[in-house]
N, C-alpha and C positions, 0 to 999 in steps of 0.2 A: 457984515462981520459978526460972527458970534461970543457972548461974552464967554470968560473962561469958565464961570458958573454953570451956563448952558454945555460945555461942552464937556465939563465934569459928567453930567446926566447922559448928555447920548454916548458916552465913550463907551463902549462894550463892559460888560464883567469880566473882571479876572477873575481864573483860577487863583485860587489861596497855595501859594508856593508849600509844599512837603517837605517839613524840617526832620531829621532822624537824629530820633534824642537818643540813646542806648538806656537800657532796662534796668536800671540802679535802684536797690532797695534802700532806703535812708528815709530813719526814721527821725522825725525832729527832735522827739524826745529823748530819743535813745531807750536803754532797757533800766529795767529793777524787777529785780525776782530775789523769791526765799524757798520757799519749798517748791515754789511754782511761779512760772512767769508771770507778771502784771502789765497789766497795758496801761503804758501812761497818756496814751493817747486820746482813753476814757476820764480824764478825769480834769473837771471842772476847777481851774483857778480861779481863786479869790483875790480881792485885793485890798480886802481887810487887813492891817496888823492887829486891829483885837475886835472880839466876838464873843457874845455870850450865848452859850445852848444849853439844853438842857438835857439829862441822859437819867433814864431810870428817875425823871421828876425830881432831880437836885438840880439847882442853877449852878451852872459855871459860867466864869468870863478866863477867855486865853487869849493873850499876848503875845503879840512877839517884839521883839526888841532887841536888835543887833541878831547876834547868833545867840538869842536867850530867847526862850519858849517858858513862861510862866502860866500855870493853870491856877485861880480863885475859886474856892467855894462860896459862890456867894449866899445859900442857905441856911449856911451857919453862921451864927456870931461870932464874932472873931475874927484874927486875920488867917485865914486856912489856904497857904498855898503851896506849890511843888512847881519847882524852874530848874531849867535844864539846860544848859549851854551845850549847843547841840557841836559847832565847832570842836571844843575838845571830846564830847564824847563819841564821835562817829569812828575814829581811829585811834587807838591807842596810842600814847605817845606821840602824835602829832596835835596840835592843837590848827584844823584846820579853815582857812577861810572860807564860809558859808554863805550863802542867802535862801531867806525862809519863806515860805509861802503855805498859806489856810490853801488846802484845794478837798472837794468832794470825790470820794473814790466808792464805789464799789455802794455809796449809800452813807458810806462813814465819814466822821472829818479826821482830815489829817494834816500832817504839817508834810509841807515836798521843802526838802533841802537839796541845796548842790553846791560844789565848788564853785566859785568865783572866775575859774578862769577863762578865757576867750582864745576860739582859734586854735585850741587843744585839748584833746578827752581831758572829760572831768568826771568827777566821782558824783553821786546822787542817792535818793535814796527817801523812804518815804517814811514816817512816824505815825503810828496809828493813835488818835486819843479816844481814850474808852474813859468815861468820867474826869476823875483828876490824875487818871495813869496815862504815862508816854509810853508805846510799847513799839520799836524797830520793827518794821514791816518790810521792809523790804530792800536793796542796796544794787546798783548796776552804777554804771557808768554812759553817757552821751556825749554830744560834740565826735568831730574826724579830726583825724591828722592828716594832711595835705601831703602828699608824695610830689615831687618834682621828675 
């Protein structure tokens, strides 16, 4: 009698059965573009909410905290800083719900924001920080909408 172990080993190889996926482009990240398309697919998330770098040899420390993005100088004496609630200012007149993220792009740091929603296009969009300045870099949208 042979065990079922032994007959796993002599039982022939299978072909690996041919599944046919169809040729769908979807991207995780979806886009953000300004004068030019950005690939979000290039850039490194963090999972810091604060970090201190340094640009042109001044220290900074930036924060995040809810939809608030606060940059310190830490160089100087004093309390030197610039926050931005990025919620209200991504849309005018809307004050909208956010989540923030440090991510490296292109060599730079920046903040990646996006809508909060799940299961349906959201808004996104990326902030460039150059010293203690926030500067809008770029704005698209990710997530599908599921057709029935």
């Amino acid at each position: 009698m042979i065990s079922l172990a032994a007959a796993l080993i002599l039982a022939p190889p299978r072909e690996p059965s041919l599944v046919v996926v169809p040729d769908v482009q979807l991207s995780r990240t979806g886009d953000c573009a300004s004068n030019q398309k950005v690939d979000l697919n290039t850039m490194l998330v963090l999972e810091n909410k604060m970090l201190d770098y340094v640009d042109k040899g001044v220290r900074y420390r930036i924060v995040l905290q809810g939809e608030n993005v606060t940059i310190s100088n830490l160089s100087e004496p004093g309390p030197r800083k610039v926050s931005l609630n990025v919620g209200s200012e991504v849309d005018a007149g809307k004050d909208l719900d956010v989540e923030l993220k440090l991510v490296i792009l292109e060599n730079a740091l920046m903040v990646y924001w996006r809508e909060t929603f799940q299961h349906k296009v959201y808004q996104q969009g990326l902030i460039k920080v150059s010293g203690d300045r926030l500067i809008f870099y770029c704005r698209g949208h990710g997530g599908f909408t599921s057709v029935d």
